[in-house]
N, C-alpha and C positions, 0 to 999 in steps of 0.2 A: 424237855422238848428239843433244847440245844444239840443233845447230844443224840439223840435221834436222827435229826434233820442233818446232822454234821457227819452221820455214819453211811445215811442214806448217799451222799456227796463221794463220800469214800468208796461205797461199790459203783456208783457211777463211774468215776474215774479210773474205777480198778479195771472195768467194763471196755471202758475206750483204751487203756491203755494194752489191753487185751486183741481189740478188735485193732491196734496197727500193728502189733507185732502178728498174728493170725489171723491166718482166713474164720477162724471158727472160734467160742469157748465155748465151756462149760461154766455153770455156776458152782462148781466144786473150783473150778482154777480159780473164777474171780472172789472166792470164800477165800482161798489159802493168797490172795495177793492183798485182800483188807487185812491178813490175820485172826479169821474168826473163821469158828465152823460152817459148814454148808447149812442146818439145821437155821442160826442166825439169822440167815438172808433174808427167810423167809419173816421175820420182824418186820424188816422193811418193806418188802416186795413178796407180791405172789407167786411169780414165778418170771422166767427168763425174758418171755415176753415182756412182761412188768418192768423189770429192766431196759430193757430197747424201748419201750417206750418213753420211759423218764430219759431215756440218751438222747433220743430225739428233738424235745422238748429244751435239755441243755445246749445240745446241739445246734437249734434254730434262735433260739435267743445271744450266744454267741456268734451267730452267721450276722445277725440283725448290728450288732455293735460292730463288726468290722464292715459293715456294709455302710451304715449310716458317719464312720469317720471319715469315711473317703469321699468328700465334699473334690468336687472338679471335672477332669476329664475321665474320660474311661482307662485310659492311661492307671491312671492314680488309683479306681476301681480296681482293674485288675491287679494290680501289685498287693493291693489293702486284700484279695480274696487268697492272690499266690500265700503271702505269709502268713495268713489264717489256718491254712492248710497244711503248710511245711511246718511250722509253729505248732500245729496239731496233732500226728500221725493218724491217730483213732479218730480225729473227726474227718479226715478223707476219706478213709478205708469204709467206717460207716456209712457217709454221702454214696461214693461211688455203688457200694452195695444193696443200698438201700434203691437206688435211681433202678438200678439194672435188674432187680430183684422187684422191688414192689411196684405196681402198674398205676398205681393214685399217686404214689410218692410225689411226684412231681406236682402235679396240680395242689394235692396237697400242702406243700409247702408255698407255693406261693401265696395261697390263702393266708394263710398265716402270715407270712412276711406284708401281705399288702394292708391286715390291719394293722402290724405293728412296726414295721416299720416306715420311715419319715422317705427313704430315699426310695423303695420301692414304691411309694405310694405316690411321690411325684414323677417317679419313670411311667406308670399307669397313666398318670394323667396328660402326659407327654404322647404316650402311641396313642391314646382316644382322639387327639385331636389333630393326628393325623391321615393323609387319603392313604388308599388304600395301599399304593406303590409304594409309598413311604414307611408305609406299617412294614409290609414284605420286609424289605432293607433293613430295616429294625431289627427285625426276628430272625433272619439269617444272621446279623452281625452277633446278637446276644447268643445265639445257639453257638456259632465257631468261636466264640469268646470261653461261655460258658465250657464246652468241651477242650479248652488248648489249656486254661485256666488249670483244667486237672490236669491234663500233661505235664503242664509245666512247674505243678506241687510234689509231683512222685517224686519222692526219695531215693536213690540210686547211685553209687559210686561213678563218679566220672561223668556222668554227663548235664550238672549244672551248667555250662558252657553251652550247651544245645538250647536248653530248658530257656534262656535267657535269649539266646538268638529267635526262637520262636515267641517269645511276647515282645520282643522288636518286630517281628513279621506283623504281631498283631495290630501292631500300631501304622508303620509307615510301609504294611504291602510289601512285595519285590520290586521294585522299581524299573530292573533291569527284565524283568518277565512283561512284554505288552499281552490284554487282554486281546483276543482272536475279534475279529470283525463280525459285522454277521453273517457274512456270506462263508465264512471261512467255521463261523457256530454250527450254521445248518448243514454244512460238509461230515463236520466231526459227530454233529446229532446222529445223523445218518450210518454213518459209521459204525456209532457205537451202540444202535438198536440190534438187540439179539431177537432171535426166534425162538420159539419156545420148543425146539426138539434141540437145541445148542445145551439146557438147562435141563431135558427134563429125565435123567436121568433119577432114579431111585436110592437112598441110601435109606436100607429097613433102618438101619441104627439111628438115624438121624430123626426119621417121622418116628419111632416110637418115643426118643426124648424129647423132642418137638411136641410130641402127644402127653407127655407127663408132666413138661412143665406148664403147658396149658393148664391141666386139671388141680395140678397140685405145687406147680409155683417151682424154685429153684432148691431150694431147701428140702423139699417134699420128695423131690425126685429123688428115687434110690432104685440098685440096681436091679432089686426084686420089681419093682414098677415099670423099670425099661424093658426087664424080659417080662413079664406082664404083657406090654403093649404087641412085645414082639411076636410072642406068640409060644418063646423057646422057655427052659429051665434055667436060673440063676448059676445053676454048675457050669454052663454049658456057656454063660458070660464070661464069666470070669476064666474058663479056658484061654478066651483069645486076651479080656481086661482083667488086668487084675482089680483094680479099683473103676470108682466112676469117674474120675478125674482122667485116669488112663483113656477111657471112651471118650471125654471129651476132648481132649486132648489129637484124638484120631481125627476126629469130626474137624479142628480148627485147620487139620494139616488137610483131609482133603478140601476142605473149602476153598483155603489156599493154593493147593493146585491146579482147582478149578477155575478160581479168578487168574491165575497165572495165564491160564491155556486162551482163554478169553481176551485177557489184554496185551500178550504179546502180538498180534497181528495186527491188532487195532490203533497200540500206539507208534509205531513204527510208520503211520498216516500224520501223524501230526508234524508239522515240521518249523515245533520250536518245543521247549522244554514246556511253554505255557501252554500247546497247544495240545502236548501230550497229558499234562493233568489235569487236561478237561476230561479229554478221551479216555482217563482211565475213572475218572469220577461216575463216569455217563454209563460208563460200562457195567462201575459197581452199581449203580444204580436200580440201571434196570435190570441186571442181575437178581437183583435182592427181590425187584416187586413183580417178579416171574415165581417166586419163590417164597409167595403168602402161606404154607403149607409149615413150614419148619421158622415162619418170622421171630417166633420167641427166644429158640436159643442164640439168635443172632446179639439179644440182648449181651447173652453170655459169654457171647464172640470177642463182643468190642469190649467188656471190661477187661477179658484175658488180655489183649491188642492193647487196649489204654495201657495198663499196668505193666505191659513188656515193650512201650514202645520206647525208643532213644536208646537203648541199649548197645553200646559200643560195641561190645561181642555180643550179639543176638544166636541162639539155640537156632536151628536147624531150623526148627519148624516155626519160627520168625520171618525167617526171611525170604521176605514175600513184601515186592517182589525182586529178583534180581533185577540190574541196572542195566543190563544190556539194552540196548535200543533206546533207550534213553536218552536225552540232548542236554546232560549235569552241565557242561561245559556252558549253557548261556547263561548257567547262575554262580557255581562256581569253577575257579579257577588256580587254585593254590594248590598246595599238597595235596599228592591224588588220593593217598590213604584217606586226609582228612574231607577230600570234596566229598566223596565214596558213604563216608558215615553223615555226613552233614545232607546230602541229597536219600540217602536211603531214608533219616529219619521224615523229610519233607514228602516222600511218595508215599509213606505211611500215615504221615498227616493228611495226608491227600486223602487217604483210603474210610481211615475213620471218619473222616465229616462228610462222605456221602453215605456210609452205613447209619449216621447218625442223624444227618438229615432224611434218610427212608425209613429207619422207625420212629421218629419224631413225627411224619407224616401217616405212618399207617396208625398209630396214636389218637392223631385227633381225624381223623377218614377222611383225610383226604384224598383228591383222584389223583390217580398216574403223574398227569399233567403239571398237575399242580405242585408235586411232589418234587418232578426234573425243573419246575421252573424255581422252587427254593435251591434245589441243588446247586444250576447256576448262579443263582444271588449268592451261595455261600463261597462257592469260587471265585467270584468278582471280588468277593470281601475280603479271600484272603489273598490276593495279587495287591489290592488299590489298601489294604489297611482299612484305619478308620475313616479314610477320605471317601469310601463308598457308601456312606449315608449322607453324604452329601453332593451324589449325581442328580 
């Protein structure tokens, strides 16, 4: 039975170690990284699924032990989840895919962590027993917590130094950035409300992968499914894509264009660097929930974005957006190469936690409203630090 139980352990591992060096495996790779036939596996496991499931399972119970060590501030949390992660490869890559990929994932696990763990179960008992404002504040800070937390685990030559500067943001804010007033809020609200003939342009490519992963998830999507939805022949895809990475790939760069076009006019009205990453927050925002139609693959967007963001040299179709009109100079002020990568990485911080906050929101249904008012709570969070659950 020992030696069962101890082989099962082995294609686990063989599994994660799999899933941080690739986006994908097979159970033929993680046969030939135990050293045993593919035929073997099937001992232990039914099939691939069977696998990811027992990953899961490993996977949440070691979330739960570095979770429950980190007795103190949030501070001390975060770090306890950073080195969980960096410490792990395959358990990021997993999480991150698993979140952006399965639609219960999330609820899911929390289930699990609130019966079994000690520290989740008294963070529970903590938001129940507060009002309603206070819950709000809560949930924005654990959200841009939870999302900066994976930024700041990615793996990447050269930019530890970033990685580190942002879980200092996490903590003590920008200092040097003041939050906008309210009259100077309801300017930039304004502002940054689009119309819906600005957005409502058509990409066939996008609503039919939009349409696939609806029905059949990320995994499921293939390009016979996309030309499927489109209407055209698989030949006739791969003419213009050669792969479906390449498609997606298309789809990140016009988005990217699109939000460029959007917020170059927009922020160019703020007139401080804090008042422009609201203005660009507000803009992704309502961007996004004019644009219930294709909401799914935005899942796919932000993990591309997670996984490429901080990148010293960022590819082409990264960089998004450029810095012109921007006001870097009232945060930094040193070398301008290094201000240039230190502010590009914070406007793309910017970026994902209102994509992240408008699928967080169309998740549990929420309205509009409600949606821009977590947004601004997550931007308040991330100027004032942890000191914004305590306005």
């Amino acid at each position: 039975m020992r030696e069962k139980s101890s082989r099962r352990e082995e294609i686990i591992a063989a599994a994660f170690a799999l899933t941080g060096e690739f986006s994908a495996w097979t159970l033929a790779e993680a046969a030939e990284r135990v050293g045993v036939s593919k035929p073997a596996l099937y001992r232990h496991f039914k099939n691939k699924e069977d696998i990811e499931d027992a990953m899961e399972r490993a996977f949440l119970e070691s979330l739960i032990q570095a979770i429950d060590r980190a007795e103190g501030t949030p501070r001390v949390l975060r770090e306890s989840l950073r080195a969980f992660f960096r410490d792990n490869p395959g358990f990021l890559e997993f999480f991150v895919s698993r979140v952006f990929s399965c639609g219960d994932f999330e609820e899911r696990t929390y289930r699990y962590l609130l019966e079994r763990s000690v520290g989740v179960a008294a963070f529970h008992r903590h938001a129940a027993g507060l009002d309603d404002a206070a819950r709000d504040r809560l949930s924005a800070e654990v959200l841009k917590s939870a999302v900066s937390v994976i930024l700041a685990s990615v793996r990447e030559p050269g930019i530890e130094p970033l990685q580190r500067e942002l879980l200092e943001a996490l903590e003590i804010g920008f200092p040097r950035l003041r939050v906008p007033g309210p009259e100077r809020m309801a300017a930039l609200d304004a502002a940054a409300a689009l119309a819906p003939e600005e957005v409502a342009r058509e990409n066939r490519l996008f609503s039919a992968i939009a349409a696939s992963v609806r029905e059949h998830g990320f995994a499921g999507t293939t390009t016979e499914r996309i030309a499927e939805k489109m209407g055209v022949s698989k030949s006739s895809l791969y003419f213009y894509y050669p792969t479906k990475e390449t498609m997606f790939e298309e789809l990140i760069r016009a988005e990217h264009e699109t939000m460029l076009a959007l917020w170059s006019s927009r922020i160019r009205l703020g007139e401080s660097l804090a008042e422009q990453l609201y203005a660009l927050m507000m803009v992704q925002t309502n961007y996004l929930l004019l644009r219930p139609d294709v909401m799914p693959v935005f899942n796919w967007i932000r993990f591309e974005t997670v996984r490429g963001n901080h990148r010293p040299n960022p590819p082409e179709r990264d960089e998004m957006p450029p810095l012109e009109g921007f006001l870097i100079r009232d945060l930094f002020d040193e070398d301008a190469e290094k201000s240039r990568e230190r502010a590009f990485s914070l406007i793309k911080w910017a970026s994902i936690m209102a994509i992240s906050v408008v699928l967080n929101g169309v998740k549990n249904a929420d309205r509009p409203e409600r949606i821009r008012n977590n947004a601004r709570l997550v931007y308040r969070s991330m100027l004032l630090g942890d000191k914004a659950l305590n306005e």
